[in-house]
Structure formats: structure tokens, C-alpha cells
N, C-alpha and C positions, 0 to 999 in steps of 0.2 A: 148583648147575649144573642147567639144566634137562634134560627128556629130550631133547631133538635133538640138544643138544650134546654130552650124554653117545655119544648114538649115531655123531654124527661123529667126536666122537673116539677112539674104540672101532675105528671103521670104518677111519679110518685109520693107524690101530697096528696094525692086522691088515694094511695094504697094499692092503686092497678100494677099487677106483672104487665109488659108486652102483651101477652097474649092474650090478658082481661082486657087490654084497649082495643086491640083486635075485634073483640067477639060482640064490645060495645057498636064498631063499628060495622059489625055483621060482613065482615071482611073473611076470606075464605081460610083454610089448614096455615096456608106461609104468613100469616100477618102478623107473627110476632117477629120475625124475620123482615118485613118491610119497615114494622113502627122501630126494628135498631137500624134498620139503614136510615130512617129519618133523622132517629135520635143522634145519630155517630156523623149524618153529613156527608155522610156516602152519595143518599138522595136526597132530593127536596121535592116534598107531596107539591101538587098540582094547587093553586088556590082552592077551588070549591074540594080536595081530600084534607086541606089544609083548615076549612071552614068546619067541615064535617069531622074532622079529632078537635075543635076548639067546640064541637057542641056537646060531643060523646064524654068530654074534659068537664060539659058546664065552666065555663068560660068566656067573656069577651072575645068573641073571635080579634078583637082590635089588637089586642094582647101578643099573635102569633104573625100580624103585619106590622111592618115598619114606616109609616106612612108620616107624613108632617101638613094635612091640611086644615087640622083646626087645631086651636087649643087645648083640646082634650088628649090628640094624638100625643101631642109634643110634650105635654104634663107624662104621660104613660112612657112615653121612651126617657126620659128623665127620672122617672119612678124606677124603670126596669132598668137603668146606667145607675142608679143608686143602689139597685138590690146588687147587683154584679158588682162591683166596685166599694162599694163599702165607703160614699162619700160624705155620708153624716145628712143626708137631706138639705144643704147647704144649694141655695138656687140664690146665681149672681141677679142684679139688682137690673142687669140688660137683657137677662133674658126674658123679660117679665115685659120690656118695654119692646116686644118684638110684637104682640099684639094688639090690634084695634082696642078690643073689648077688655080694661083692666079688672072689673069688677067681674067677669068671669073665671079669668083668669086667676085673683085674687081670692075668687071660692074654693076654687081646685085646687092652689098651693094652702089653704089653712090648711084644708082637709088630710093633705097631704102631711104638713106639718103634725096636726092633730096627732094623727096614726102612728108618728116617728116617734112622740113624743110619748104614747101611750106604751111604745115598745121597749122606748128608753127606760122607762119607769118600769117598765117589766108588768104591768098593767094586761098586758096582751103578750102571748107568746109569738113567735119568728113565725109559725104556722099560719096563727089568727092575722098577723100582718100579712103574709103572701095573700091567705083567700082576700082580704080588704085588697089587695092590687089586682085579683083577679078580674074582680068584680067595680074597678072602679071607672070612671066617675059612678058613682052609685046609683042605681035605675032610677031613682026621682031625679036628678040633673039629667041624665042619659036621655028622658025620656023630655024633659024643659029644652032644652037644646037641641033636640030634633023637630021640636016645632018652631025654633028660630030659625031655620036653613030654609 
């Protein structure tokens, strides 16, 4: 999924028009007008305007980068290729075996599983799953794993 889409759809699971992101963003009269040339792929915001709508979103800014240096990144671009693609949460058995660390890796896909499986049951609605991708790995791992680096 690319960034605008991400960002539209972000924007509106939060309930914002454009121009509510905008005024989040303390962005001047044309910012509803910049946040559809993001959304459409017209433009692409700057990293740090890119940082700053992933905060005005309350979001992982990780979430609007496409990055692959830990196992967290690479669970999240697999998460967001499962929301877009509609793959059933289905993760091959090598891709697991691409990291050092299995037993971290192995937290982040239950969890992941968990979530799908709470969806499937209808447990949780399509909404309550996105905010859990917003927000995932969830601030207690987020926060375990940045004092392993």
C-alpha cells in the first residue's frame, strides 16, 4: 500500500476531513489541498511532514515508512500486505527463518495471528483490528526491543 493511501486511510478511521488533518497539523488555508495531493500521489510529504501527520494521526510513524531493518519492520509490512491483499494472515515457514531472533519473531506473529483470529470470530470489528496495526508491536514490546538495540 502506498503512502497516501496509507494516509487516507488512517485519516479516515480517525473521522478527519482533509482539512481536520490540516488544522491538526497547524498547516496554513491550502492543507487540505496538500494532504489530497498526498493522499492521490500527486506528492510525497518530506520524511519529518511525513513524521508529523503519523503523529497528528497518533500512529506509529513506522507504519507510513517502508523500511526492512528489524523484525518488527518486516512483521508491519506483512501486516499492512495482508490488510491490502486480503491474504488470510498466512506467513510461509521461511519467512520466519530470515531472522536471528526466532523467539521474537515468534511473539509478533502470535500476536499477529491472535488479532486475525479475533477478527475472524468477529470478536473484534475491521476498525478495532486496523487501530491494533496501528499501534503494533504494542508499546510494551516497542518499548523491550528498544532497549535491545
Amino acid at each position: 500500500m502506498k503512502l497516501g493511501e496509507k494516509i487516507k486511510l488512517v485519516r479516515k478511521h480517525r473521522g478527519l476531513t482533509q482539512r481536520e488533518l490540516g488544522e491538526r497539523l497547524h498547516w496554513d488555508g491550502n492543507a487540505a489541498n496538500r494532504i489530497a495531493q498526498y493522499e492521490s500521489g500527486f506528492r510525497t510529504p518530506k520524511e519529518s511532514r511525513t513524521k508529523d501527520i503519523a503523529k497528528a494521526l497518533n500512529v506509529h510513524e513506522e507504519n507510513f515508512f517502508t523500511r526492512a531493518e528489524t523484525p518488527e519492520d518486516i512483521i508491519r509490512l506483512m501486516i499492512w500486505y495482508d490488510w491490502e491483499h486480503g491474504c488470510g494472515g498466512s506467513v510461509p515457514i521461511d519467512t520466519i527463518l530470515l531472522f536471528d531472533n526466532f523467539e521474537e519473531v515468534e511473539k509478533l506473529l502470535k500476536e499477529w495471528y491472535s488479532q486475525k483470529e479475533k477478527l475472524r470470530a468477529r470478536t473484534i470489528t475491521r476498525a478495532k483490528y486496523l487501530e491494533w496495526m496501528l499501534h503494533c508491536p504494542t508499546e510494551k514490546e516497542n518499548n523491550k526491543n528498544s532497549q535491545h538495540r
